[in-house]
N, C-alpha and C positions, 0 to 999 in steps of 0.2 A: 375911634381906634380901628385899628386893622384886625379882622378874623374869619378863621375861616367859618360859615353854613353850609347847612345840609339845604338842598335845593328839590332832591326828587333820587330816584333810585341812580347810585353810582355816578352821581353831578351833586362834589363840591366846590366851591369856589372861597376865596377870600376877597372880602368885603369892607367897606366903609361900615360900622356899626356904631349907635352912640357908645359912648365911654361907660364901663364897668364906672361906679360910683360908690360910696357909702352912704348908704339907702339906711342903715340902723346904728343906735352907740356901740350893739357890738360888735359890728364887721371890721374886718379888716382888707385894704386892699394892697395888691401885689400887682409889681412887673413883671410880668412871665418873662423868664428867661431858660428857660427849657419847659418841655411840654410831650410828651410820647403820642405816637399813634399804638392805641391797643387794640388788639386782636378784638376784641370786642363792640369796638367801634366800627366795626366790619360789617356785624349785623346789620345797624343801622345805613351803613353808609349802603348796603346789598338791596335795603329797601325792606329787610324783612321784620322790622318793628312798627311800630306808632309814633315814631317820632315827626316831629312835626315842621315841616318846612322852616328857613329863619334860625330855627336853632343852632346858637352857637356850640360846634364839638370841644372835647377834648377833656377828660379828668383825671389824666394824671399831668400832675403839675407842681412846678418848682420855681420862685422867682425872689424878689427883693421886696419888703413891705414899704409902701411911699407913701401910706396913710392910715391911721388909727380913728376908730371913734371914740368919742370921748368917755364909752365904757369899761374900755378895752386897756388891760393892766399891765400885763405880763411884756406882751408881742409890742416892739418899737420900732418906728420908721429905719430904716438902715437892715433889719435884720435878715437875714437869707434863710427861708423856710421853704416848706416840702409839705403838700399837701395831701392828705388821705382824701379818695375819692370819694371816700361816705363823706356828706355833709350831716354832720353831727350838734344834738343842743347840750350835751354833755347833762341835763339833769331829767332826763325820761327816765322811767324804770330801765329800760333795755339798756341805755346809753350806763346808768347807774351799775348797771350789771357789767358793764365791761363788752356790750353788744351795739357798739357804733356803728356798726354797718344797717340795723334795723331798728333806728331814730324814732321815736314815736311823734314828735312833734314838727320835723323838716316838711314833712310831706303829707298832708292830711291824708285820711284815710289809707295811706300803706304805711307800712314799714318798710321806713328806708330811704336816703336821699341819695344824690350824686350827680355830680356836677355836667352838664350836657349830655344826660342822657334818657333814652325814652323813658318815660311812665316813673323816672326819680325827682319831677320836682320841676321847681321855675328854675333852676339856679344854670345860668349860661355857662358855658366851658370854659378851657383856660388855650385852647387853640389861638389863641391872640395877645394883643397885649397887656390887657389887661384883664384883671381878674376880682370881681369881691368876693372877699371870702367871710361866711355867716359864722357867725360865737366864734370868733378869732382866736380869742386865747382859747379855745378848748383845740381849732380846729387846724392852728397851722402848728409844725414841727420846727424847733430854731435847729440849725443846722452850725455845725462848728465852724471856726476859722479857716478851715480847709475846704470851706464850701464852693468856692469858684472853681479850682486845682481839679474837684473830684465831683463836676458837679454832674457827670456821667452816672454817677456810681448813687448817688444821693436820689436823683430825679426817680430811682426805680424803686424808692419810697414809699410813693404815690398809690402804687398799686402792686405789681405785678411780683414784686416779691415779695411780698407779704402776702398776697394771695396764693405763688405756689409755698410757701413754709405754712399759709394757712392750710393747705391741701395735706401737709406733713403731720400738721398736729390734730386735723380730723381724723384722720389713720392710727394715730396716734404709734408716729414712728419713734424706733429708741435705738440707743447702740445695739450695735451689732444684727441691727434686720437686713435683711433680704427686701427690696423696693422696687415694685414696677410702677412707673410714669407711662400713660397713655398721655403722649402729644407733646412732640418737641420745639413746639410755641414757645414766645419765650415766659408764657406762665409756668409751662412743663417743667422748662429750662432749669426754669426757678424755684421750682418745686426738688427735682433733681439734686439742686447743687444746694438746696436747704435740708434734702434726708444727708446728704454727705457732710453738710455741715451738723448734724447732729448724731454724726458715727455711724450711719447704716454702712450694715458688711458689703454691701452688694447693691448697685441700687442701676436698673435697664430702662433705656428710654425706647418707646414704641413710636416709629414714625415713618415717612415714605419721603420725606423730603432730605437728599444730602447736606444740603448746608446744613439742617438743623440738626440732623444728625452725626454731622463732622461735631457741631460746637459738644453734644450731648460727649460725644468721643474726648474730646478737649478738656474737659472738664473729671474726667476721670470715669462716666458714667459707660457702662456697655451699649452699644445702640444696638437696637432690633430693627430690620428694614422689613414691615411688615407687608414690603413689595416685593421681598424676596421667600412669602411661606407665611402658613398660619400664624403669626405673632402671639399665641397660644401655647403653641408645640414649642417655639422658641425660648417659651418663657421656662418653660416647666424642662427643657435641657439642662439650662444654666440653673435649676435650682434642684437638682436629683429627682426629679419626677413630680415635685411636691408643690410647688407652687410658690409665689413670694412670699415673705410675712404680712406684708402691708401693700397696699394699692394706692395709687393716687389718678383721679379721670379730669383730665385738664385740655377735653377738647369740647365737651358741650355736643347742644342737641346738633349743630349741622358737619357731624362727621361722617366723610365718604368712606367709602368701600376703594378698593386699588382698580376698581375700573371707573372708579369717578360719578358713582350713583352714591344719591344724601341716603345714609342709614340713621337716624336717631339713638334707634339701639346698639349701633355695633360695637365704641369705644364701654360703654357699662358691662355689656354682657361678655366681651372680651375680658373684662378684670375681673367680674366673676368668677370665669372658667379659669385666668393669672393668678387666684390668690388664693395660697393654702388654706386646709377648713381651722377654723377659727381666729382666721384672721380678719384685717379691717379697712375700708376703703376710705377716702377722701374724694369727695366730689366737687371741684368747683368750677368743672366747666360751666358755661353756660345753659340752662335747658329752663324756658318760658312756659307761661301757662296756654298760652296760647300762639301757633304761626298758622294764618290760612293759607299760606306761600306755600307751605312745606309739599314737597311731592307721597309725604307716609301720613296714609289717611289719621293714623291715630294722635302722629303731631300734631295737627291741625288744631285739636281741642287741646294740646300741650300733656299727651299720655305717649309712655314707651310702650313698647312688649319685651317688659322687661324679665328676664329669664330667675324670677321667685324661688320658683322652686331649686333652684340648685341654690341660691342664696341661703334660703332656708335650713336647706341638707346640709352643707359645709357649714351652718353658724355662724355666719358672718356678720361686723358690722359696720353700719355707714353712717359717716355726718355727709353732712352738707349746704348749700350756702355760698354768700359773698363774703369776702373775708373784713373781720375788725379788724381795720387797718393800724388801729390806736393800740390793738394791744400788744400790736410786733415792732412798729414801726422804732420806736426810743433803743431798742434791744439791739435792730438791723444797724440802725443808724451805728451804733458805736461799734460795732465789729468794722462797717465802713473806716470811721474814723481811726482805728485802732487796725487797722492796714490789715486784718483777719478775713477781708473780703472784698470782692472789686464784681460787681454783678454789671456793672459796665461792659462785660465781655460780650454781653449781647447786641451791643452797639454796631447796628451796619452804616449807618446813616446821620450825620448831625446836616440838617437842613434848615434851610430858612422859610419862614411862614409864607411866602410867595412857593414853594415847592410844594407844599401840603396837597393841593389836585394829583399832581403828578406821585405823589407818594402812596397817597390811597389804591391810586390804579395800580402800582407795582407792588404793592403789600399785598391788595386783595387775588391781585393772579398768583401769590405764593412763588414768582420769581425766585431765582437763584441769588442769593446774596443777599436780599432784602428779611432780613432776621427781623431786625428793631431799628425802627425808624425816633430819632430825634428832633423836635420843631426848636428852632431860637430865633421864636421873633425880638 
């Protein structure tokens, strides 16, 4: 089969690879038929993980199943499913708990699986065309009869909206809050357009990029161009001096500064200073235990300088984490289907798995246009 590997820092390519297979009774395997590049694949693709040459990318994903093992109950050949990036055994404690993103059994020794990425596991990505997918019936989503029509809308499944409405519900946003978003990615996006989907009065996306903060505008949300002024000071106008009720940090450890140097701390300690005292943040950017890449000595060992003390003072609180994708995913899905939501807006791009090189490079330069890229091998 055709997919795309990671090769070496910012060199991928699509390749000849053997065929994804069903290796166990409970997999199941899928045709990719959409597939996302994420913001987080960026890491990798930058060179600043572990990940290992040969590996196949890509874990968000959406395709047609073409083969069951003969375990496998529920999920049947023909069906059109949508994959959460946790590879999940559905009967660990954590899994039991409603905590699929930190699997006790996928990955020995961590918590945690997902599919072509560093340090989550064997399990190859769905950048290509085919895909196995492990405890099948726990681990793919059947997707309605409208799943071709809207398979935009569906594909964002996989990950990136359930991870920003996970960032909503670490905050633990309600009607009628006040909502600042750091990072109008399209996690942010979708963090944003999930506090608005759950009634916040008011909810500001902080970013430096126009497109992405055209779409945050599009969508109803206020943008802050935090290229134009303290994105602090900005925040605390639109909210009478006081600050948001709730926070969500959807950029991770490698966010710059407006003159283009890496700060680790600046999008946390930024929402800090954002969020009224006793209120609550969501964090799910990315931030590792370890980058020797990183140019801030304290990243290096995978530590911020992170601003405590005012945390402290205001009484603040934070989750944080990758998001259970399983526990939003059935919910998201039927507001899809039931035409209450189209997160397809973020869509700049449907491409073919021969574009994937060419996609990585204009994603990763944060180009004008290039929002959200789409693979359909």
């Amino acid at each position: 089969m055709r997919a795309l590997i990671y090769q070496g820092p910012r060199d991928v390519a699509v390749r000849d690879v053997p065929d994804a297979r069903i290796e166990r009774p409970t997999d199941v395997l899928v045709r990719i038929t959409s597939t996302n590049i994420c913001g987080s694949d960026l890491h990798m693709y930058e060179g600043r993980t572990s990940v290992e040459q040969g590996t196949v990318l890509g874990h968000e994903n959406l395709g047609e199943v073409v083969g069951v093992g003969r375990a496998v109950d529920r999920v049947k050949v023909g069906d059109m499913v949508c994959l959460p990036f946790n590879v999940a055994c559905g009967f660990c404690r954590n899994c039991e708990r409603g905590f699929t993103g930190y699997c006790l059994t996928v990955n020995p020794g961590f918590a945690g699986g997902a599919y072509g990425y560093a340090d989550m596991g064997p399990y190859s990505g769905g950048q290509a065309e085919l895909l196995r997918v492990p405890y099948g019936d726990v681990n793919c989503l059947r997707l309605p009869p409208d799943a071709r029509e809207k398979e935009n809308d569906y594909v964002m499944l996989s990950d990136i909206w359930p991870t920003g409405y996970h960032a909503t519900e670490l905050a633990g946003v309600s009607t009628g809050d006040s909502v600042v978003v750091y990072g109008a990615g399209p996690v942010g996006l979708m963090a944003a357009y999930s506090a608005m989907l759950c009634g916040a009065s008011k909810v500001m996306v902080v970013d430096r990029q126009p497109d992405r903060l055209a779409l945050a505008d599009k969508i109803g949300a206020i943008p802050v161009d935090d290229g134009l002024g303290d994105p602090v000071e900005q925040v605390l106008d639109q909210t009478g001096g006081e600050g948001a009720d709730k926070g969500c940090e959807c950029v991770g450890w490698q966010a710059h500064d407006p003159d283009g140097n890496e700060r680790p701390n600046q999008t946390m300690n930024n929402l800090i200073r954002s969020v009224r005292a006793t209120g609550a943040l969501g964090v799910v950017g990315v931030f590792v235990p370890q980058d020797p890449q990183s140019p801030d000595s304290l990243m290096r060992d995978g530590e911020v300088a992170l601003d405590l003390g005012l945390f402290f003072q205001k009484g603040l609180r934070m989750g944080s984490g990758q998001a259970d994708v399983k526990r939003y995913n059935r919910q998201l899905r039927d507001l899809i289907a039931a035409d209450r939501a189209q997160p397809s807006f973020l869509v700049s791009h449907n491409l073919g798995l021969d574009d994937a090189p060419d996609a990585y490079r204009h994603f990763d330069n944060r180009e004008d246009g290039w929002t959200k890229v789409v693979l359909n091998p």
